[in-house]
C-alpha positions in Angstrom: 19.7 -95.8 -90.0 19.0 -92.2 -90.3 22.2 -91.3 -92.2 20.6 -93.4 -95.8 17.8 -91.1 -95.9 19.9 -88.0 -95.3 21.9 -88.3 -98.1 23.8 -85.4 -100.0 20.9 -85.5 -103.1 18.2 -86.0 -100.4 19.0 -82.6 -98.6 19.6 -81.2 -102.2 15.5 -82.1 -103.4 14.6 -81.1 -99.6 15.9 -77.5 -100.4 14.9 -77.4 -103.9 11.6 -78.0 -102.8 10.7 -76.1 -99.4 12.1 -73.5 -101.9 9.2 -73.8 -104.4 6.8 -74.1 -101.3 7.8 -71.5 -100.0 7.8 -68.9 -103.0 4.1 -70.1 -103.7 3.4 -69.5 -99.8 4.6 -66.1 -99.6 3.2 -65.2 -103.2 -0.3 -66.2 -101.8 0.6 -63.8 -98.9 1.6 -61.0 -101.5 -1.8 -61.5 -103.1 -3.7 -61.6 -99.9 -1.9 -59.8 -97.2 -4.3 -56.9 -97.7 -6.9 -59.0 -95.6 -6.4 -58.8 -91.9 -6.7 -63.0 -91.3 -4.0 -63.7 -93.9 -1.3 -62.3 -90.8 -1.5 -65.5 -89.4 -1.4 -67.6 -93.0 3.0 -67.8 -93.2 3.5 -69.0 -89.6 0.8 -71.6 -90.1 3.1 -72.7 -93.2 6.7 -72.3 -91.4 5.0 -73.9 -88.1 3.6 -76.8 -90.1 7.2 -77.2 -91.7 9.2 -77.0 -88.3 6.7 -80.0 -87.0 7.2 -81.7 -89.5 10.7 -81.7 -89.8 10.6 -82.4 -85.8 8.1 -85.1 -86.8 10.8 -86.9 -89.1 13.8 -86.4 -86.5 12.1 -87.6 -83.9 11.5 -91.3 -85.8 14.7 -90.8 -87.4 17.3 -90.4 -84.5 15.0 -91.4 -81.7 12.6 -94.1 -82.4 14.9 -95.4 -85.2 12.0 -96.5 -87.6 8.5 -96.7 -87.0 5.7 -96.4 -89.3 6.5 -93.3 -90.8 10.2 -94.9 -92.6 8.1 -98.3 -93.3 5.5 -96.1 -95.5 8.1 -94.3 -97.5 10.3 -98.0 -97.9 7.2 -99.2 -99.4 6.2 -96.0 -101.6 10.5 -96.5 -102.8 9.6 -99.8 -103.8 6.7 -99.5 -105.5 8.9 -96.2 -107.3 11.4 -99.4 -108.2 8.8 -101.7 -109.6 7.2 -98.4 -111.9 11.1 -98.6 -113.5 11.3 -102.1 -113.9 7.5 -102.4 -114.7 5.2 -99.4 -115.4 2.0 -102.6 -115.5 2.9 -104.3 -112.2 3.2 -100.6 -110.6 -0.3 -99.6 -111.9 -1.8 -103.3 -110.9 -0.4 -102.8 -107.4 -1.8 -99.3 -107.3 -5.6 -100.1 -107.8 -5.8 -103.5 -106.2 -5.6 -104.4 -102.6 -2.2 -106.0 -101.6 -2.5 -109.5 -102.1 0.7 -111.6 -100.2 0.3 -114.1 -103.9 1.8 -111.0 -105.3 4.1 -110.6 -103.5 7.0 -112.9 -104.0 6.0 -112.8 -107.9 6.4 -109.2 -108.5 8.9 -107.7 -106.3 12.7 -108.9 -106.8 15.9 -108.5 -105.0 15.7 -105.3 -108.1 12.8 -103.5 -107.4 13.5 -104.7 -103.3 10.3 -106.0 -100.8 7.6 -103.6 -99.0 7.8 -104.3 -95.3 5.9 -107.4 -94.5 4.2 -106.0 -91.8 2.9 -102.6 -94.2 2.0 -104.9 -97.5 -0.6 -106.7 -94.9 -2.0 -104.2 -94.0 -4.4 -102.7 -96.7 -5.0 -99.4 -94.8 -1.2 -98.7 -94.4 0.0 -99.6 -98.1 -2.1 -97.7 -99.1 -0.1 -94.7 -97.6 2.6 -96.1 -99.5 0.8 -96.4 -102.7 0.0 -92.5 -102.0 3.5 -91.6 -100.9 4.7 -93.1 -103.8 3.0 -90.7 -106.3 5.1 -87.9 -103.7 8.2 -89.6 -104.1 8.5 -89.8 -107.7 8.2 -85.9 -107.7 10.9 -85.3 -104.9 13.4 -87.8 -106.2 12.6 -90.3 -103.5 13.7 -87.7 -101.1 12.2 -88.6 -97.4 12.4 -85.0 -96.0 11.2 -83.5 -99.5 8.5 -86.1 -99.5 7.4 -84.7 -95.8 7.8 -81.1 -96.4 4.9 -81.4 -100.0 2.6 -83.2 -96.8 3.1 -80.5 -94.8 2.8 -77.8 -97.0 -0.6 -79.8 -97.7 -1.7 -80.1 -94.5 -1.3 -76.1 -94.0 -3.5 -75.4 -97.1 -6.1 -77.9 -95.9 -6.3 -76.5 -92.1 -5.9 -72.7 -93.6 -9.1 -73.8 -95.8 -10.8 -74.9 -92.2 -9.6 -72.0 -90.8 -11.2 -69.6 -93.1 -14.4 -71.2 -92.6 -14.8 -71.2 -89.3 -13.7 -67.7 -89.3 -16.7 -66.7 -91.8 -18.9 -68.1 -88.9 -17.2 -65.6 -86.3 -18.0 -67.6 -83.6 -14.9 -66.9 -81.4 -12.2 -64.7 -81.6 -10.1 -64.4 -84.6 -6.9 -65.4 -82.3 -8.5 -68.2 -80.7 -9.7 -69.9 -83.9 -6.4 -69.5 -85.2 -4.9 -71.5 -82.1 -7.5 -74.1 -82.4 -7.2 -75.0 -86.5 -3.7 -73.9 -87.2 -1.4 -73.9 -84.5 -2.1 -76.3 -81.7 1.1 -78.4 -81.2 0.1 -81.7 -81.0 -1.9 -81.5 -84.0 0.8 -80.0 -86.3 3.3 -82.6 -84.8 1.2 -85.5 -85.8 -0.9 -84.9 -88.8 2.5 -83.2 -91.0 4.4 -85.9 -91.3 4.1 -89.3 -93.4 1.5 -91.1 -91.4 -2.5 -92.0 -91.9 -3.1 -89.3 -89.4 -1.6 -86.8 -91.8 -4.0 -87.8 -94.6 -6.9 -88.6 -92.4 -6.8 -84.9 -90.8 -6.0 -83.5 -94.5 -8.8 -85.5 -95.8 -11.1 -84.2 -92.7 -10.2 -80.5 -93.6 -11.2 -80.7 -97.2 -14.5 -82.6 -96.5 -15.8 -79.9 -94.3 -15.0 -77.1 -95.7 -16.1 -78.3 -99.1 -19.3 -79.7 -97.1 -20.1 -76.6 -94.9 -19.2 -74.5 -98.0 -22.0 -76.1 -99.8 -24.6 -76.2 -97.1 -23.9 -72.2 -96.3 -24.0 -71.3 -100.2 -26.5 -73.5 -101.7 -23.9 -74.3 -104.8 -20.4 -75.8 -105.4 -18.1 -75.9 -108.2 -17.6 -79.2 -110.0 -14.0 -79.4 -109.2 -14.5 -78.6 -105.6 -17.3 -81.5 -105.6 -14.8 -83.8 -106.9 -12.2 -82.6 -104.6 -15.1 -84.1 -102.1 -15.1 -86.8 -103.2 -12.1 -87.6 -103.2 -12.1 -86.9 -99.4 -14.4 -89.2 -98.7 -12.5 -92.4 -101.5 -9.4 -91.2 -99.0 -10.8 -91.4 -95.3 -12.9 -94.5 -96.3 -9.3 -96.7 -97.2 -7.4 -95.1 -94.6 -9.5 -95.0 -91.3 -13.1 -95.8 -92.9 -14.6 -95.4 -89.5 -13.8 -91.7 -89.3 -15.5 -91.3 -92.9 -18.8 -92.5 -90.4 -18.2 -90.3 -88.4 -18.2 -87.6 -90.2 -20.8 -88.4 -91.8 -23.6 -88.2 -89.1 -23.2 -85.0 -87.9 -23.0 -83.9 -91.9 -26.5 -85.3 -92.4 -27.3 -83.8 -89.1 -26.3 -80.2 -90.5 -27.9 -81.3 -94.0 -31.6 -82.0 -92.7 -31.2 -78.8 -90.1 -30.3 -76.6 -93.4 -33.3 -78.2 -95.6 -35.8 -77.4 -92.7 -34.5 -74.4 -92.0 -34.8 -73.3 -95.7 -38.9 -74.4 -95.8 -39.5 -72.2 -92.8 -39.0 -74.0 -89.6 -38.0 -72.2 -86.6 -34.8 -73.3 -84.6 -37.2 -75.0 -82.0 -39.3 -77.2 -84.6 -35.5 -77.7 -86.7 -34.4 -79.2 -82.6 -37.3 -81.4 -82.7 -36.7 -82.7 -85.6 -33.5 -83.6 -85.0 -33.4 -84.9 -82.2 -36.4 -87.8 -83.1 -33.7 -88.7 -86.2 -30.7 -89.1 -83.4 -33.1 -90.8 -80.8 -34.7 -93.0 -84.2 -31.4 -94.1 -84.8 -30.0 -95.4 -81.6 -33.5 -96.8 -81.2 -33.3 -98.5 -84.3 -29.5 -99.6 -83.6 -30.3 -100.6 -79.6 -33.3 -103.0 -81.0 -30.9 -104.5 -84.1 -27.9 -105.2 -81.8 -29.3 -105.8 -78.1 -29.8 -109.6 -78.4 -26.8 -109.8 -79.7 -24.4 -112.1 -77.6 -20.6 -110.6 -77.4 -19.3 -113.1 -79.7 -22.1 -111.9 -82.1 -21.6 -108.2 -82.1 -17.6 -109.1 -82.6 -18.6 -111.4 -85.3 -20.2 -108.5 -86.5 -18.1 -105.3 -86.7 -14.6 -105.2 -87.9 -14.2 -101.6 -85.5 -15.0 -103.6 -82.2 -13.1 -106.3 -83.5 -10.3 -104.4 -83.3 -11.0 -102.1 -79.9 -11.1 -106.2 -78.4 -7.8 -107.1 -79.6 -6.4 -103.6 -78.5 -7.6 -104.1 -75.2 -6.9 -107.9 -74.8 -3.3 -107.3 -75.9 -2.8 -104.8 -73.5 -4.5 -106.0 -70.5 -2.3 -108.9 -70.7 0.8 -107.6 -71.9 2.9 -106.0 -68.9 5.9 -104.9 -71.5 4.2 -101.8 -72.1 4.5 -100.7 -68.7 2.9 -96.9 -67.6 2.6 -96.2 -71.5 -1.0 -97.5 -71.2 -4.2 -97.0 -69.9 -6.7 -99.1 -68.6 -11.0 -98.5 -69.0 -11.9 -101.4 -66.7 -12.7 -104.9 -67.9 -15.1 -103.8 -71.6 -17.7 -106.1 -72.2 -18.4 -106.0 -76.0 -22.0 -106.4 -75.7 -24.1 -103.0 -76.2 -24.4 -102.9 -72.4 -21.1 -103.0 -71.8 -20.2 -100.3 -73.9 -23.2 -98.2 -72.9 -21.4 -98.3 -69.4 -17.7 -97.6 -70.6 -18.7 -95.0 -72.9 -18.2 -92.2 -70.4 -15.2 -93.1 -69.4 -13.9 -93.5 -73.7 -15.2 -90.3 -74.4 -13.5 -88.6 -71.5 -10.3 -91.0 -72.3 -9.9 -90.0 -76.1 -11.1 -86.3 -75.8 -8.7 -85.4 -72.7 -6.2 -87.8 -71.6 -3.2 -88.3 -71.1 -2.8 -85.9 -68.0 -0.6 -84.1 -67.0 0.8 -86.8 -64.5 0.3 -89.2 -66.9 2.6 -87.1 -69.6 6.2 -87.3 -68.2 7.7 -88.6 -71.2 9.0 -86.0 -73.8 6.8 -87.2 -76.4 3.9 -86.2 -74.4 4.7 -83.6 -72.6 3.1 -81.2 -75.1 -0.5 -83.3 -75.4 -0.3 -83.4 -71.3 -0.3 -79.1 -71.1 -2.7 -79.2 -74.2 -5.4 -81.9 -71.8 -4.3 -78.9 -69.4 -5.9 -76.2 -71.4 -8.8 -78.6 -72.4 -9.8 -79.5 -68.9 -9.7 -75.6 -68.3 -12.1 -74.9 -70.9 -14.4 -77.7 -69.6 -14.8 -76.5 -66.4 -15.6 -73.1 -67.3 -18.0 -74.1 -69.8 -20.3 -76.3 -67.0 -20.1 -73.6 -64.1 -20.8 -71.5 -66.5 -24.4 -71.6 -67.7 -24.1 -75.0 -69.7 -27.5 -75.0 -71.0 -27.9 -71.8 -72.5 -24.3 -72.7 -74.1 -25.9 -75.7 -75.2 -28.7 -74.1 -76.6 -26.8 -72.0 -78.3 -24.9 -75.2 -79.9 -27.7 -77.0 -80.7 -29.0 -74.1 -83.0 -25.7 -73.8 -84.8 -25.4 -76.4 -87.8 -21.8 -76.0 -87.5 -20.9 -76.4 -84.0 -23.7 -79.1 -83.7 -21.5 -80.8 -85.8 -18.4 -80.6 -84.0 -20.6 -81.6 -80.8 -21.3 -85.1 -82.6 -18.1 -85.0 -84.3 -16.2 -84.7 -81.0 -18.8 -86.6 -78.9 -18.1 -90.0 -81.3 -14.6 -89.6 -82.4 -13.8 -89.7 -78.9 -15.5 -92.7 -77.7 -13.7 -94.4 -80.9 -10.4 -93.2 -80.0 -10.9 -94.0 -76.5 -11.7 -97.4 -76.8 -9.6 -98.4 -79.3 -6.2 -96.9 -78.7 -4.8 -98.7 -75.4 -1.5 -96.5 -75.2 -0.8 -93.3 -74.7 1.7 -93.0 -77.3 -1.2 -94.3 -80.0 -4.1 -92.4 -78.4 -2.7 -88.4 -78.8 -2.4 -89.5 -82.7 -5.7 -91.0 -83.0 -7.0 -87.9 -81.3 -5.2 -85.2 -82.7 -7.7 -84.7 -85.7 -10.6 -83.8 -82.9 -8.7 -81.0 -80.8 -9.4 -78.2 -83.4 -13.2 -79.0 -83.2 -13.3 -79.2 -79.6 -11.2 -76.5 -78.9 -13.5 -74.3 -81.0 -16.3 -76.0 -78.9 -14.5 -74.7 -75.5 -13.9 -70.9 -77.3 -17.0 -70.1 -78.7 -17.7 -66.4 -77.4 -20.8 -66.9 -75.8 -20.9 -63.5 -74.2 -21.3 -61.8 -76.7 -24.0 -63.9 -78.5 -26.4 -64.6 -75.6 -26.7 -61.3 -73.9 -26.6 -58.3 -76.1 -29.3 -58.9 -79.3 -27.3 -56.0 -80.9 -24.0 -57.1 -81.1 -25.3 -60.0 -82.5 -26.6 -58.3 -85.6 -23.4 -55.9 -85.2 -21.4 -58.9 -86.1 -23.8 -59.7 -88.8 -25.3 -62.9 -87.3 -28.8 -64.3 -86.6 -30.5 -64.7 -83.3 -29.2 -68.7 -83.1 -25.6 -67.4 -84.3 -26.0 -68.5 -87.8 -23.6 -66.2 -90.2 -25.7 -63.7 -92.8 -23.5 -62.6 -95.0 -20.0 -63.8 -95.5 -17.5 -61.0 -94.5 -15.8 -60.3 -97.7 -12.5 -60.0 -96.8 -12.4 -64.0 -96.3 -12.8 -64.6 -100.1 -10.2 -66.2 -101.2 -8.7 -65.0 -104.6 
């Protein structure tokens, strides 16, 4: 199977193109290398590349398929029907897949998308994008994975610059975190949703935070938002939520901040709008029978399959995990929650990551775990305190503390939970390496590092403007 996507012209556009990659990669470098972050910017590239190409082999020669080959069949069929019928490409590219369509427009010519993808609205639509890729490498598979990877390093560098104008940790531990954490560049590099949902993520924020710390955006970085948000929404629209609450959490502790509140009144505050909406959600949706609240909500429609299918099904053996019998009333997940959260933030284990594939995730719930354990025996609610006053790591706090409990309870395998989770780790590893120390004991290496008493940046250190 692998050998008809390693063809001779498909290694020929895979060098042509991680050459042009890499010439603009190093001439950012060149323009940049004066600044002391940009040391770390060419092995973010070359690591995102290596993953990705490790990414590709692994479905390739191991798996033998998989969603990743499925989303570039379908992106080469829809490259097909643009030949054949520039019209029918363009009606397939706004409109959601309709199965009428189907057997009209494709032909034993142009070839059929898998079945299984065209149903799917979410995943052809990672065809429909791939397809725009694909006409620029020459329907190359590897060249096509290579321009998402090289993507993928721009948007976590963007992240990564950032957080670094925060300074909230070391320079070398942020860099782990956003740009070289293993499981993350394995999973979000290659042609998958998790690739474009974590690209997607990286954008948003920095474009958000970036407009919350400066009071102003460009129009073509607003756009760029935008777009971000039209992406998430038809890949995995329940991330797009996600994000979103802690957003507005960082929007309404900026505007009160900016009329004059202190970081005690700007707590208050904030908290009655969390507390308002779970009241306001527990009184909507507590008379709610099961059947109801499934009726209800697409996301725990889905989380009820998931864990039906694999409660019952024994061919999946010690590849999944088990949260107890979920009721999907709000009780019922009130009581799992715990146990979700813990589940999608830091699972598998190492015991429970013998397979190859995991391996890496299981030494990465290693290091989590670590940092857990030395953040609550060490003074957890001054660090919390110190959390709560920071708009940005507030956010991760939500961020983390929902996209968890989502992955958790909807995931059901191992194998399916360290992709769903993978676009979390950088937040909460930042979480886990904040440098507390210095912040809460010494008020003047605080303003040494050019911060505020709650750990709110100043001034922006020059040297992370990017040209």
């Amino acid at each position: 199977m692998a050998s008809q996507y390693l063809s001779l012209f498909d290694i020929i556009s895979t060098i042509f193109w991680m050459g042009i990659l890499l010439f603009i990669a190093h001439f950012q470098y060149l323009q940049n290398k004066h600044k002391e972050h940009y040391k770390y910017f060419l092995f973010n590239v070359y690591g995102k590349f290596f993953f990705a190409m490790a990414f590709s082999a692994f479905y390739l020669f191991i798996v033998g398929g998989g969603d990743t080959v499925a989303y570039f069949d379908g992106a080469s069929v829809l490259n097909n029907l643009f030949v054949q019928s520039p019209t029918a490409y363009l009606d397939e590219l706004f409109h959601p897949p309709d199965m009428n369509h189907y057997w009209n427009v494709y032909n034993v010519d142009t070839g059929y998308p898998p079945g299984w993808i065209y149903r799917e609205p979410e995943g052809f639509f990672i065809s429909k994008l791939i397809s725009l890729f694909s006409f620029l490498t020459f329907k190359s598979y590897l060249a096509s994975t290579l321009v998402i990877a090289f993507m993928a390093a721009h948007a976590s560098w963007k992240l990564f610059t950032l957080i670094l104008e925060f300074n909230l940790a070391k320079p070398i531990y942020i860099a782990l975190a956003v740009l070289f954490l293993p499981s993350v560049n394995f999973w979000c590099t290659g042609i998958s949703k998790d690739s474009f949902v974590y690209i997607g993520l990286c954008y948003m924020i920095y474009y958000g935070f970036k407009y919350l710390h400066h009071g102003k955006i460009k129009l073509m970085e607003f756009l760029a938002f935008l777009f971000c948000v039209w992406l998430i929404y038809h890949i995995r629209s329940v991330v797009l939520f996600v994000v979103i609450i802690p957003f507005m959490l960082a929007l309404i502790s900026r505007a009160l901040k900016r009329w004059g509140l202190q970081n005690f009144a700007v707590g208050a505050i904030r908290t009655v709008f969390l507390l308002g909406s779970f009241s306001a959600v527990i009184l909507s949706q507590a008379a709610k029978s099961e059947e109801e609240l499934l009726s209800s909500n697409a996301f725990l429609q889905e989380a009820a399959v998931t864990q039906n299918d694999f409660a019952q099904n024994e061919s999946y053996g010690d590849s999944r995990y088990d949260l107890g019998a979920v009721e999907f009333t709000l009780e019922g997940l009130v009581r799992v929650a715990p146990l979700a959260i813990f589940t999608g933030a830091f699972r598998p284990m190492m015991w429970e990551a013998l397979s190859p594939n995991l391996i890496l995730n299981g030494l990465e719930s290693l290091l989590l775990l670590y940092g857990l354990i030395r953040f609550v025996f060490q003074r957890p609610v001054a660090k919390y305190g110190f959390i709560r006053n920071n708009e940005f790591l507030y956010f991760c706090l939500i961020l983390v503390f929902f996209l968890s409990f989502i992955t958790g309870l909807t995931s059901g395998l191992y194998g399916v939970l360290v992709r769903l989770r993978a676009p979390l780790l950088p937040f909460l590893f930042i979480l886990l390496n904040v440098d507390f120390k210095s912040f809460g004991l010494l008020e003047t290496k605080k303003k040494k590092r050019g911060l505020s008493s709650d750990g709110t940046r100043i001034i922006p250190h020059e040297s992370l403007q990017e040209n």
